[in-house]
C-alpha positions as a printed NumPy array, in Angstrom:
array([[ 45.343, -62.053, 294.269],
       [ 46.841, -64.477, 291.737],
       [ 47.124, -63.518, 288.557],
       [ 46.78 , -65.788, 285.889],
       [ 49.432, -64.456, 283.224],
       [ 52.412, -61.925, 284.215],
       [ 53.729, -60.441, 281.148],
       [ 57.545, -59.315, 281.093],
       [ 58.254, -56.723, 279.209],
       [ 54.724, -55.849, 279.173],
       [ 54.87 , -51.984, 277.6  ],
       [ 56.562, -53.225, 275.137],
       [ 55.752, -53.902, 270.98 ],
       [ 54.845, -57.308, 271.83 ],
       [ 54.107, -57.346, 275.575],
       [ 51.82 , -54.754, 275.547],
       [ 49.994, -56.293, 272.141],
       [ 49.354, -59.439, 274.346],
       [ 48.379, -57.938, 277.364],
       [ 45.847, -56.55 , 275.21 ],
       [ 44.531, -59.584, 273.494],
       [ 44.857, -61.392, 277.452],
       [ 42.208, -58.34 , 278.7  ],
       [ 39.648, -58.694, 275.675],
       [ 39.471, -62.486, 276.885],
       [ 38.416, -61.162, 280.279],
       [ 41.884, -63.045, 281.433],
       [ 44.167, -61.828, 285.013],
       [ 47.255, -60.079, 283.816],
       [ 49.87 , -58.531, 285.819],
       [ 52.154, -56.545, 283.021],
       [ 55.816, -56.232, 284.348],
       [ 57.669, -53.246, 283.46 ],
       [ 61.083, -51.215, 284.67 ],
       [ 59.215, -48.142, 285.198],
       [ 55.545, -46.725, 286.33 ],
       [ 55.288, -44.443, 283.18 ],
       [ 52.541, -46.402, 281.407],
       [ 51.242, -47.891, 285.258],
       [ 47.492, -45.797, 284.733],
       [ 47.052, -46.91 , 280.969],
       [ 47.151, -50.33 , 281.978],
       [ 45.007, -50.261, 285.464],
       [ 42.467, -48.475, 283.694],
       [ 42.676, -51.554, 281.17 ],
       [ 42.027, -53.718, 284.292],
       [ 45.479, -55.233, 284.412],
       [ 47.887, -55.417, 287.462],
       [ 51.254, -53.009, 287.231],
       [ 54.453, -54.057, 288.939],
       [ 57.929, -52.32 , 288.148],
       [ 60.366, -54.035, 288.503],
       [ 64.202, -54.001, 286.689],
       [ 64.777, -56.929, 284.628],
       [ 68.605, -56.329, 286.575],
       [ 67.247, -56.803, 289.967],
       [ 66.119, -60.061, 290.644],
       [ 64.611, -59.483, 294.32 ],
       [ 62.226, -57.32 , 292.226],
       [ 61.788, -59.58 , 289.165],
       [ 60.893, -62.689, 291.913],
       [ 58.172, -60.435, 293.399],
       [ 56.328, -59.7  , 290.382],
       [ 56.494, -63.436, 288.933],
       [ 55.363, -64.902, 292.47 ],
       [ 52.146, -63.021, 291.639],
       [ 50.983, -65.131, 288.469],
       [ 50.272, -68.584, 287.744],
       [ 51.97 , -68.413, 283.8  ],
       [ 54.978, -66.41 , 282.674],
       [ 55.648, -64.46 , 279.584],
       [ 59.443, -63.945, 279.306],
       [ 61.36 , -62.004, 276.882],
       [ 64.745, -60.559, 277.719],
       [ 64.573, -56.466, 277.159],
       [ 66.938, -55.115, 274.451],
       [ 69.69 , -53.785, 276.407],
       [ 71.253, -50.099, 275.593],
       [ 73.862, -50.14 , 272.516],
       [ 75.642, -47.585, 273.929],
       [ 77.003, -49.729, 276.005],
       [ 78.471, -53.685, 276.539],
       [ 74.536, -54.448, 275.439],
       [ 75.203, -58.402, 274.566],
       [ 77.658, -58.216, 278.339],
       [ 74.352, -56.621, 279.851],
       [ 71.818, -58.857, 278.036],
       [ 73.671, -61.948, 279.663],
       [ 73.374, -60.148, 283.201],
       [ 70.046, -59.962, 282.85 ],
       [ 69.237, -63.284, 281.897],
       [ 71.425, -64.49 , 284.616],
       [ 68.901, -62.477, 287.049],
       [ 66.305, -63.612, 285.449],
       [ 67.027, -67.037, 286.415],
       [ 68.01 , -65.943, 289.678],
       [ 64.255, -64.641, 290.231],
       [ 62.834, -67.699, 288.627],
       [ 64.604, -69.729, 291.446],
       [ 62.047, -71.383, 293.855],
       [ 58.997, -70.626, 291.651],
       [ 56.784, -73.21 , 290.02 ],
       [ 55.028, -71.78 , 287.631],
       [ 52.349, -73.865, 285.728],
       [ 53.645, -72.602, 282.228],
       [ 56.463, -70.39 , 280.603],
       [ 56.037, -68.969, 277.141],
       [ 59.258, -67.259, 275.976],
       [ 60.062, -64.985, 273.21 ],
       [ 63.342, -66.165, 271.212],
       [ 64.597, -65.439, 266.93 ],
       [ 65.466, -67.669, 264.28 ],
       [ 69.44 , -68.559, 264.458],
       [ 69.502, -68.946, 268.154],
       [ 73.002, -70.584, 269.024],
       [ 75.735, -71.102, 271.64 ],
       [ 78.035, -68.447, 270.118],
       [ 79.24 , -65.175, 271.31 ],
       [ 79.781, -61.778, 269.461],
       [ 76.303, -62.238, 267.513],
       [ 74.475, -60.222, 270.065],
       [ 70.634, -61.482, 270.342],
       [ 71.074, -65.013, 268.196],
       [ 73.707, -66.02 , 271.083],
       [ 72.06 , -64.287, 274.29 ],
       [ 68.158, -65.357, 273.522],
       [ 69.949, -69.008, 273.13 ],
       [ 71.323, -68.729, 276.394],
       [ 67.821, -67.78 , 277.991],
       [ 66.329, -70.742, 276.118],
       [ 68.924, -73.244, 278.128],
       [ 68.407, -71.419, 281.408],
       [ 64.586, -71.601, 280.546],
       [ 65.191, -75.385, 280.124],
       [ 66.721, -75.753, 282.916],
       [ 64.66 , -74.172, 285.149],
       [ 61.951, -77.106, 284.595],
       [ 58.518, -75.324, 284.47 ],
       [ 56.637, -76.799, 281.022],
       [ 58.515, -74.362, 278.716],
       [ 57.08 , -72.888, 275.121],
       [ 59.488, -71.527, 272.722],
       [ 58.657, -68.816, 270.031],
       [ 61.344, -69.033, 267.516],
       [ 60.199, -65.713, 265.265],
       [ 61.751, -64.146, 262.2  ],
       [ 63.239, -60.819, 261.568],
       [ 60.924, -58.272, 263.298],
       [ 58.759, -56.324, 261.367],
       [ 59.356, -53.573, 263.676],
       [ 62.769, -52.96 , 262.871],
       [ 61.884, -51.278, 260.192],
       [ 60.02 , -48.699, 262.058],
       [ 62.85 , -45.816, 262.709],
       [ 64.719, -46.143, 259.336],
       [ 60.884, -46.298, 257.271],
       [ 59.838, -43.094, 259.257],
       [ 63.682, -41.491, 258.352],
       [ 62.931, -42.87 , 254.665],
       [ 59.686, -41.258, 254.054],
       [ 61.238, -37.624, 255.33 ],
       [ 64.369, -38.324, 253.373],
       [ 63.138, -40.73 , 250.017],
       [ 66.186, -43.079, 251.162],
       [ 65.367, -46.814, 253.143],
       [ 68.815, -47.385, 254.821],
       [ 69.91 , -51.29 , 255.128],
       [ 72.857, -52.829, 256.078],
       [ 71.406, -55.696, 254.536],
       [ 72.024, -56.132, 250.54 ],
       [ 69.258, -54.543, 249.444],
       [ 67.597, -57.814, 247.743],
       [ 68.77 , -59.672, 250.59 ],
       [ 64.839, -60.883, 250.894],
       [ 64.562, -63.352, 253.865],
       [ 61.306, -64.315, 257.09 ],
       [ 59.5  , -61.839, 258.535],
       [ 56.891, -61.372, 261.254],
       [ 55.003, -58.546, 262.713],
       [ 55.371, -58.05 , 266.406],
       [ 51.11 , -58.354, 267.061],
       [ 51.044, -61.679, 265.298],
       [ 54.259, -62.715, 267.708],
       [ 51.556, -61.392, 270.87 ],
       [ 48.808, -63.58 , 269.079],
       [ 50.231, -66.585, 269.274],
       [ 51.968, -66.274, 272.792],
       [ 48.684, -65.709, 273.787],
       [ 47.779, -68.931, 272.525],
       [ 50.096, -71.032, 273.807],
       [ 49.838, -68.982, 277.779],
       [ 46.021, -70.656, 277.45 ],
       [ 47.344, -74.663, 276.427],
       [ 49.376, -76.813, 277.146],
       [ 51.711, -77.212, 274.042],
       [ 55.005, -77.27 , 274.819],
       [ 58.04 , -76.798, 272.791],
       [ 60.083, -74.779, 270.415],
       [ 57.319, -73.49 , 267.751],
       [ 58.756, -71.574, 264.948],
       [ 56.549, -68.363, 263.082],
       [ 56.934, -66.331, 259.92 ],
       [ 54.961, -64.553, 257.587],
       [ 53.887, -66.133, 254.395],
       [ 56.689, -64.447, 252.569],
       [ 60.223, -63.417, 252.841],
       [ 60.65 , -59.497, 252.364],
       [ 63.704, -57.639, 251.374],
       [ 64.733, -53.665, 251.826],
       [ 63.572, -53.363, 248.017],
       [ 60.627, -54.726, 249.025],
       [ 60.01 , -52.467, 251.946],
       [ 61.033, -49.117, 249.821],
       [ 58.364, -50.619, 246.976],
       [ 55.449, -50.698, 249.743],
       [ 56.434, -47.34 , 250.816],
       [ 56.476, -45.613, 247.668],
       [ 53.238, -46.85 , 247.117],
       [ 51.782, -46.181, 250.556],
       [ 53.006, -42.682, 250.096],
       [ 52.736, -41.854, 246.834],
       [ 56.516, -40.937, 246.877],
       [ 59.717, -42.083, 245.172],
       [ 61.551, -44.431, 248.265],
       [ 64.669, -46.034, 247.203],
       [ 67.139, -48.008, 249.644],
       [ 70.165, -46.856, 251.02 ],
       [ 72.973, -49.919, 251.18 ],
       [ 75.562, -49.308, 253.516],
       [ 78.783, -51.26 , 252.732],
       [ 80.119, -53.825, 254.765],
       [ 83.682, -51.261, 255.222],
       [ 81.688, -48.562, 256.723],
       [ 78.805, -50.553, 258.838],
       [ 81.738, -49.077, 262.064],
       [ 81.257, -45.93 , 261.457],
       [ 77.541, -46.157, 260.54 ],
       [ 76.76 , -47.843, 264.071],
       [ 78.791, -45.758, 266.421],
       [ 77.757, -42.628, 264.382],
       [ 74.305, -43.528, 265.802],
       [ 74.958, -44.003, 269.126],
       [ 76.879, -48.006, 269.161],
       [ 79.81 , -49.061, 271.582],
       [ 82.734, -50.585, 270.256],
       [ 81.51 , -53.549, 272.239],
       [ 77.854, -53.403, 270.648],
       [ 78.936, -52.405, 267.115],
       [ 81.225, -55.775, 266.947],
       [ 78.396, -58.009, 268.305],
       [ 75.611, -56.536, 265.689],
       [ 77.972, -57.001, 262.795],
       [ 78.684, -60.361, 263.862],
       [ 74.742, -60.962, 263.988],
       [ 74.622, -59.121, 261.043],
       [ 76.874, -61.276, 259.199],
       [ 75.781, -64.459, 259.869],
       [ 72.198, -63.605, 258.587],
       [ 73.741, -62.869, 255.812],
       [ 75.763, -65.911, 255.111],
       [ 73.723, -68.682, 256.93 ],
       [ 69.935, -67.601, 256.262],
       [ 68.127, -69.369, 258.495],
       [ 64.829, -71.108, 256.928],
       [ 62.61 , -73.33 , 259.463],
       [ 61.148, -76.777, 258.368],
       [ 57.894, -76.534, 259.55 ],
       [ 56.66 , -72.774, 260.841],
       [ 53.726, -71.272, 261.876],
       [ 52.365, -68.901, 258.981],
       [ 51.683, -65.718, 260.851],
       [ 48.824, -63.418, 258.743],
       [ 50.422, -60.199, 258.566],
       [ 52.042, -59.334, 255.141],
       [ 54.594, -56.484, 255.717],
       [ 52.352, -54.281, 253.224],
       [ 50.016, -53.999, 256.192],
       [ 52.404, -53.728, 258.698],
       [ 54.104, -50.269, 257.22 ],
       [ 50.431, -49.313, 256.65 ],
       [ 49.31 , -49.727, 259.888],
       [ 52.482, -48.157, 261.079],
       [ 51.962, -44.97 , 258.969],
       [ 48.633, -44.262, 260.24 ],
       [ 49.502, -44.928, 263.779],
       [ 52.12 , -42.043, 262.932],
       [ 49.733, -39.962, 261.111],
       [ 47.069, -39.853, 264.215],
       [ 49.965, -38.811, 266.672],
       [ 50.704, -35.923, 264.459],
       [ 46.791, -35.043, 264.153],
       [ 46.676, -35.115, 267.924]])
């Protein structure tokens, strides 16, 4: 059987969000993931399972031989090691497995800032899978998104236990945003056309930590103020928590140039999801696991 969408990183905040939308359309999918933990989940969904480590190409080929488009995002690799050294490895398998394939269509998941630079962790490593992307010839569709909602997940769940948001960002540092579903939405959109391209998408507006504590007060009826972390002790912060020296360096340097060269697109997509809804949505999701 030939699928018609394989979806890497499938379990994932986005992946599995789009494999969801893909199986409400009645579409093939084949989700692609390193390990057969979520494998029944998504059979009984009426998708196709294949494991395979986004380090082992052999594997990797396998599973993308099996569907006519791809969905490619590179899988954040572990801080606690070399994670921009290991991010590169696996892109370089990636296009390894991609070798000798044809497929009619690759949508691929990339940030704002992308660049040819080391030591700024994601901007310069999703850059380099955009070029080997390119390269690789297949009709290519490039999602560009803004800061990730989600990473506000761990430090807004530590925030409402503790009353303090923790940022490395200046706290008023407001700048694009975009919830991980919307990111699934329109990949979904542009697996099903043609359109080809590097497409850009944001929410309506730019959000800072203040702005995140504010929603949470208010979504909890508590008093949430932010946490600012100074630039002398971001170090310390990130290996305290579980960063290499390797990983801490690259992050800063990510971190910095966020900072200093805010990245604002021409001409984005406007994405729906205010990050109001997103921590709301995210609190109840929390509240039904601990009512289970």
């Amino acid at each position: 059987m030939k699928y018609e969408f394989a979806i890497l990183g499938g379990t994932g905040h986005i992946g599995s969000a789009l494999t969801e939308i893909l199986l409400k359309e009645e579409r093939s999918v084949l989700v692609i993931a390193h390990s057969d933990r979520e494998k029944q989940k998504w059979t009984k969904l009426g998708a196709g399972f294949a494991v395979a480590d986004v380090a082992d190409s052999e594997s990797l080929k396998k599973a993308f031989s099996q569907a006519e488009r791809l969905f490619i995002l590179n899988p954040p690799a572990d801080p606690s090691t070399d994670a921009e050294q290991q991010e590169l490895e696996n892109i370089k398998s990636t296009g390894n497995a991609l070798k000798g394939l044809n497929p009619e269509k690759i949508v691929m998941a990339s940030t704002y800032g992308a660049r040819d630079q080391t030591g700024i962790f994601d901007l310069g490593t999703l850059y380099q899978l955009e070029q080997l992307l390119k390269e690789q010839g297949s009709p290519l569709a490039i999602i560009r998104s803004a800061y990730y909602m989600s990473n506000f997940d761990m430090p807004a769940q530590m925030a409402i236990e503790s009353g303090k948001l923790t940022t490395l960002l200046p706290s008023d540092f407001a700048l694009p945003m975009v919830a991980p579903a919307d990111i699934a939405s329109y990949a979904a959109e542009l697996l099903q056309n043609d359109d080809t391209g590097t497409f850009y998408l944001q929410a309506e507006k730019e959000y800072s930590a203040n702005d995140a504590a504010e929603f949470l007060s208010d979504l909890t009826q508590t008093n949430i103020t932010t946490n600012e972390i100074p630039e002398s002790d971001w170090p310390a912060y990130m290996q305290e928590n579980g960063f290499s020296t390797q990983s801490t360096e690259s992050f800063i340097g990510m971190t910095k140039l966020t900072i200093n060269e805010k990245f604002e697109a021409e001409s984005p997509r406007i994405a729906p999801t205010p990050l109001s809804d997103y921590l709301r949505e995210m609190i109840e999701t929390l509240e039904e696991k601990e009512n289970k």
